[in-house]
C-alpha positions in Angstrom: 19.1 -78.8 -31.5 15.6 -78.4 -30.5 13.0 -76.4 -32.7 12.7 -73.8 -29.8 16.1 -72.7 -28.6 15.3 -69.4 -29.4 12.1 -70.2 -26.9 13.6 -69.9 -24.2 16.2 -68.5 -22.1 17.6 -69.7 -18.7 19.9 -66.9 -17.1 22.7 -68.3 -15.1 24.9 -71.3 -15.9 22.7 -74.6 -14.9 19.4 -75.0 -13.1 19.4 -77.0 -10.0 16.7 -78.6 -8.3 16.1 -80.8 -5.6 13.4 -83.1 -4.8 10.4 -83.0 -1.8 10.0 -86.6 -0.4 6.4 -87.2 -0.6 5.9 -89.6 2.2 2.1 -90.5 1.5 0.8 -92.1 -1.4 -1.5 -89.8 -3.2 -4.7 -91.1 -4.6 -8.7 -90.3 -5.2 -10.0 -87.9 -7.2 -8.1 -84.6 -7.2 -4.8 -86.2 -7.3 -2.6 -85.3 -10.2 0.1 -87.9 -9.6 0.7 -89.0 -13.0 1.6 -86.9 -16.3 -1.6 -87.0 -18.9 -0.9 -89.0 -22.2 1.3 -87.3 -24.6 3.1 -85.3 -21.5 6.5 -83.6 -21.4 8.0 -84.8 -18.3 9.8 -82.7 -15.9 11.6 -84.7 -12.8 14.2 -83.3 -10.7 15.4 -86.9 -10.2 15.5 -88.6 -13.6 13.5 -91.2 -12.4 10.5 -90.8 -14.3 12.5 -92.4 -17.9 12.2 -89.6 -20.6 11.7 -86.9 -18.7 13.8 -83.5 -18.4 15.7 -82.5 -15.2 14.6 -78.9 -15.8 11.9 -76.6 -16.5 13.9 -75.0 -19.1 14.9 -78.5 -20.8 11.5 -79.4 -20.7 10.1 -75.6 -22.0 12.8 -76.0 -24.8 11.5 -79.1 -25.8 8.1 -77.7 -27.2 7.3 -78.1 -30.4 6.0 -75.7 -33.3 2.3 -77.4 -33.2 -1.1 -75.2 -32.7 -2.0 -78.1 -30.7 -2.5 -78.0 -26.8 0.8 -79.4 -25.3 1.7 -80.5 -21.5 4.3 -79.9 -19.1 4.3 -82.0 -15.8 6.4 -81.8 -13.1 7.0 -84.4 -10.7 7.5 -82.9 -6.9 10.9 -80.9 -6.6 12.4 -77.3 -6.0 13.4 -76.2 -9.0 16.0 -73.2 -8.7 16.2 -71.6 -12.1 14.5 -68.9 -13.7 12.5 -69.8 -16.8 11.4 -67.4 -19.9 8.5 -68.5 -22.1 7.9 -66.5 -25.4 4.5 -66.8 -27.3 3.7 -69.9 -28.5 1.7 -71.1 -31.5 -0.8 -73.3 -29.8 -1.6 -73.5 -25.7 0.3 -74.6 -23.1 -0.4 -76.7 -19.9 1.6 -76.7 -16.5 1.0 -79.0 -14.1 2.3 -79.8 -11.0 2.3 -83.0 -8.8 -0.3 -82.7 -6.2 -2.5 -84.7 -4.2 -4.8 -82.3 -3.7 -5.7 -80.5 -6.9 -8.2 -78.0 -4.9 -5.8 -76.9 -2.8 -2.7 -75.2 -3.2 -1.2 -76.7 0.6 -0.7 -79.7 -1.4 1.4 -78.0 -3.9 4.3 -80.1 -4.3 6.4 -78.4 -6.7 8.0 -75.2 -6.2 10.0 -72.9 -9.5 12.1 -70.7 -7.5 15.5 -68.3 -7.8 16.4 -65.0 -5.9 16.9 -61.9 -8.3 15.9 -58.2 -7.7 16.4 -55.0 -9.0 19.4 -54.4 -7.1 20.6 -57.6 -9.6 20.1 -55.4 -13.0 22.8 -53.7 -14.9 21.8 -50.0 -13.8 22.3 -49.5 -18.2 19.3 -51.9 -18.7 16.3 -49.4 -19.0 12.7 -50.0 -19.8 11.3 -52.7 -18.1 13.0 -54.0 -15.5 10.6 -56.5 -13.8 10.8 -58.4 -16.5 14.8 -60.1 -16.2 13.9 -60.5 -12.5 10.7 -62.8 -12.9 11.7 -66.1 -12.0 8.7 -67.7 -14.6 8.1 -64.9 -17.2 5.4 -66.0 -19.3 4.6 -64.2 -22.5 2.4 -66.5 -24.1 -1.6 -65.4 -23.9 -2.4 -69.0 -24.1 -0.8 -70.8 -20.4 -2.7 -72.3 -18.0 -1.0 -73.1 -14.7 -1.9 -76.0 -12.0 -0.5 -76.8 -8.6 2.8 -75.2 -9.1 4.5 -72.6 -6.6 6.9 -70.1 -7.8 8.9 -67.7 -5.7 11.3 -64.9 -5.9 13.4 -65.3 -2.9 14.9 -61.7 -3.2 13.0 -59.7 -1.0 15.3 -58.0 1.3 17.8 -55.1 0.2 20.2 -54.4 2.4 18.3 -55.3 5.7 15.0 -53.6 4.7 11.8 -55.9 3.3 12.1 -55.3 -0.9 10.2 -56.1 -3.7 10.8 -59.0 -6.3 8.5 -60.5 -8.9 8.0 -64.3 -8.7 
């Protein structure tokens, strides 16, 4: 068991994800291509050997340490929805990109569908929250070249409201 189970929490059964060809070889000097020394490794393919096939398996792997720590993710759709609780040191996510100043080049994408309309009408309080599809409540997380999207925008027809 990893030191952070109680980290995090993935709602539904099994993340999914898929992976984005990337056709061109990225290279120059705002590429991120490659994860930084000491990286947690997130690919949607298991190619990359070591790495986690999930977000969630890769968040769970964190350990206790005040110490900054890394997440990359090689290019992918990655359908699950992802909870991070506070952390003791900070936290880096970066995403595969071969353009770092521009998010067209994004090539990773952390996305499910879930709106209100998907929350126990007894569950009161807050109720953004167990909709958000990266719900980050760590202070201390910088995010790089990643997409994330809440796909549940329409209610019956009409244009809604969901929090990504």
């Amino acid at each position: 068991m990893h030191p952070f189970t109680s980290l995090l929490f993935v709602l539904g059964n099994f993340a999914t994800s898929s992976a984005i060809a990337t056709g061109a070889t990225c290279t120059g000097l705002n590429s991120r291509t490659t994860p930084p020394p000491g990286a947690i490794v997130v690919d949607a393919m298991g190619a990359h050997k070591g790495s986690f096939r999930t977000l969630a398996e890769g968040v769970d792997s964190l350990s206790d340490t005040k110490e900054e720590q890394t997440i990359f993710l090689y290019p992918g759709i990655y359908h699950e929805q992802v909870f991070i609780t506070p952390l003791a040191g900070p936290l880096v996510l970066q995403g595969y990109t071969c353009n770092s100043e521009s998010y067209d080049d994004n090539q990773v994408t952390i996305t499910q569908a879930k709106a209100q309309r998907d929350i126990p009408l007894n569950v009161t309080g807050d109720r953004n929250w167990p909709t958000s599809t990266l719900g980050l409540a760590a202070s201390n997380i910088k995010m790089y070249n990643l997409n994330v999207a809440n796909t549940a925008g329409k209610i019956g027809g009409k244009v809604g409201q969901a929090v990504a």
